[in-house]
matplotlib code that plots the C-alpha trace (Angstrom):
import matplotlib.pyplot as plt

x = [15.3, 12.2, 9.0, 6.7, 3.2, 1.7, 3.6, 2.5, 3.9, 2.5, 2.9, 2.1, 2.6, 5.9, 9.0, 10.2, 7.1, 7.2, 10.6, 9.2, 6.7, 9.0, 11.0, 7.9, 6.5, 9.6, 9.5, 6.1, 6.9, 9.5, 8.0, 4.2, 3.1, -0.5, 0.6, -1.0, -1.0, -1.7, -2.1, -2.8, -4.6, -3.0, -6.3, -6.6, -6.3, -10.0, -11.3, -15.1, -15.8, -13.0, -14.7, -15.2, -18.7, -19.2, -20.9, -17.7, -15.4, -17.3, -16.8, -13.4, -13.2, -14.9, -12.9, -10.0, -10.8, -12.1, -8.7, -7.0, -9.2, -8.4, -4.6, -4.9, -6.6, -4.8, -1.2, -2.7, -3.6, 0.2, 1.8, -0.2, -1.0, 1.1, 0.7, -2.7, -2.5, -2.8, -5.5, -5.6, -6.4, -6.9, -7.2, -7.4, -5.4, -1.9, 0.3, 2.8, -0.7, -2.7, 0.7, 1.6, -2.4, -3.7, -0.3, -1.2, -4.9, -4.0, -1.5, 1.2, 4.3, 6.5, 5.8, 7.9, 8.1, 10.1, 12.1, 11.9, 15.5, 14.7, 17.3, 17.7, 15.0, 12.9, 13.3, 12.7, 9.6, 7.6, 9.4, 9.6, 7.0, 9.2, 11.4, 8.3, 7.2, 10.6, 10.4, 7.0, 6.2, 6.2, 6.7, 9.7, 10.3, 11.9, 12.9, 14.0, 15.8, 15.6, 19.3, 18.4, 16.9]
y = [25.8, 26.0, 24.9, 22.5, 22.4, 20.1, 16.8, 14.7, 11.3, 9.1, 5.7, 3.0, 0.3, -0.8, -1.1, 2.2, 3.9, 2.3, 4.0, 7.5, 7.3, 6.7, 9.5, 11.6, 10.5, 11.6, 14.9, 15.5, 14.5, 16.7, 19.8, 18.7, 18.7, 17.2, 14.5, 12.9, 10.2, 10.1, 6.8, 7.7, 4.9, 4.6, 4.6, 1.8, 2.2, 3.3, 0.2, 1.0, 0.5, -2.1, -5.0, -5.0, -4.5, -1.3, -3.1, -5.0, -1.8, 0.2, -3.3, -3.7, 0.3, -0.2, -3.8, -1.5, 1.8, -0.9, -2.6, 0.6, 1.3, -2.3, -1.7, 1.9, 1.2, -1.8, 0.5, 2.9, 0.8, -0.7, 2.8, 5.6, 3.5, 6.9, 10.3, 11.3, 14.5, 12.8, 12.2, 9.6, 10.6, 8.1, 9.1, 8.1, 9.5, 9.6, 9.5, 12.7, 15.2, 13.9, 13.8, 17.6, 18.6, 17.3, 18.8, 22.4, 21.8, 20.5, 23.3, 21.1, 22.5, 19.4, 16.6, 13.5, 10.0, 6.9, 6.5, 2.3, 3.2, 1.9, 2.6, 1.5, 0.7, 0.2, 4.1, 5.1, 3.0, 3.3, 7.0, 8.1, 9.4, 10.7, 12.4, 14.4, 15.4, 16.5, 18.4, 20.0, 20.7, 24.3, 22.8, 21.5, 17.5, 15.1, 11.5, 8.7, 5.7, 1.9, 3.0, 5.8, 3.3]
z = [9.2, 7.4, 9.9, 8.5, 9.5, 6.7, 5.5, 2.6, 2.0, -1.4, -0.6, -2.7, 0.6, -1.1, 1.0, -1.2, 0.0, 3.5, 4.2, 2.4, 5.4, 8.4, 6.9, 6.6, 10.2, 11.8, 10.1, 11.1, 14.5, 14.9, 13.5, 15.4, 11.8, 10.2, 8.3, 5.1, 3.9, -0.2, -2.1, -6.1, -8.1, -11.2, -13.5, -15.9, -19.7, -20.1, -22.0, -22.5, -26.1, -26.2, -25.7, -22.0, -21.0, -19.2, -16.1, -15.7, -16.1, -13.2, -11.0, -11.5, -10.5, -7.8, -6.8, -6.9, -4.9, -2.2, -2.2, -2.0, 1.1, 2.8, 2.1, 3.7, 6.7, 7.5, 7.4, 9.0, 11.9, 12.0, 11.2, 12.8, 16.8, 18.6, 16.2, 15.9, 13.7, 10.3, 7.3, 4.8, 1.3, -1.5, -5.2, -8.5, -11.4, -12.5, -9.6, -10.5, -11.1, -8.0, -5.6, -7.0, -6.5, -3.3, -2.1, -3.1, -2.3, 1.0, 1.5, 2.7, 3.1, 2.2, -0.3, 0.9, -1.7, -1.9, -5.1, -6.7, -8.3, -11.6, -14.2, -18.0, -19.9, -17.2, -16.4, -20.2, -20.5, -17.4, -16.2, -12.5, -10.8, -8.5, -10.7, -12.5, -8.5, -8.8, -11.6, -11.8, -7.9, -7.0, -3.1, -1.9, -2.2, 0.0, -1.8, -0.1, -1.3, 0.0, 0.8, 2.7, 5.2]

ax = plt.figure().add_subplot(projection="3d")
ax.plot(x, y, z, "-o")
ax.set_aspect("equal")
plt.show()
């Protein structure tokens, strides 16, 4: 079996992502592997010159990356009390690009992600990030289903 010495998990603190990261945490346990911990803010439609004053564009940017930061610390403070070998990365940009990049720049050896099991139109329409990861990563992925709980 392959060893594992860098483990990235995207979470997006849903219960999808929440069992992505218990999956991942055990891995990285069990290999004594650096674990990271990747949330991706999905950038809003850019709406500068659309009637939204640019002051009130850069505040909602910045309302949002501070959430983000709140959300991260706080599951990191509930999740990460006994491993110690981990980083928390937050990022903004589309979630497939900046899962599959900070993976290779962070030369992790595993890319681990829950999958929200949307089907129908709900898959045509809003797509799966998981399944591009799937697709386009050049590193091996791990998904993991509410089921797989």
């Amino acid at each position: 079996m392959k060893n594992f010495s860098t483990v990235l998990v995207a979470v997006d603190f849903s219960d999808s992502s929440d069992n992505a990261f218990q999956m991942a945490l055990s891995m990285a346990r069990s290999f004594s592997a650096k674990l990271l911990i990747l949330h991706v803010i999905n950038e809003p439609v850019d709406l500068r010159g659309f009637y939204v004053p640019h002051i009130s564009f850069e505040k909602l940017e910045e309302e949002i990356e501070d959430g983000a930061k709140k959300m991260m610390e706080s599951f990191c403070r509930r999740n990460m009390v006994d491993y110690d070998d981990y980083d928390c990365l937050i990022v903004a940009g589309l979630p497939y690009e900046q899962i599959i990049g900070q993976a290779q720049e962070k030369s992790a050896d595993l890319i681990v992600l829950g999958t929200h099991g949307r089907t129908g139109l709900d898959h045509v329409l809003f797509g799966s990030t998981a399944e591009k990861v799937v697709r386009k990563s050049k590193l091996p992925v791990l998904t993991v289903s509410l089921e797989d709980s």
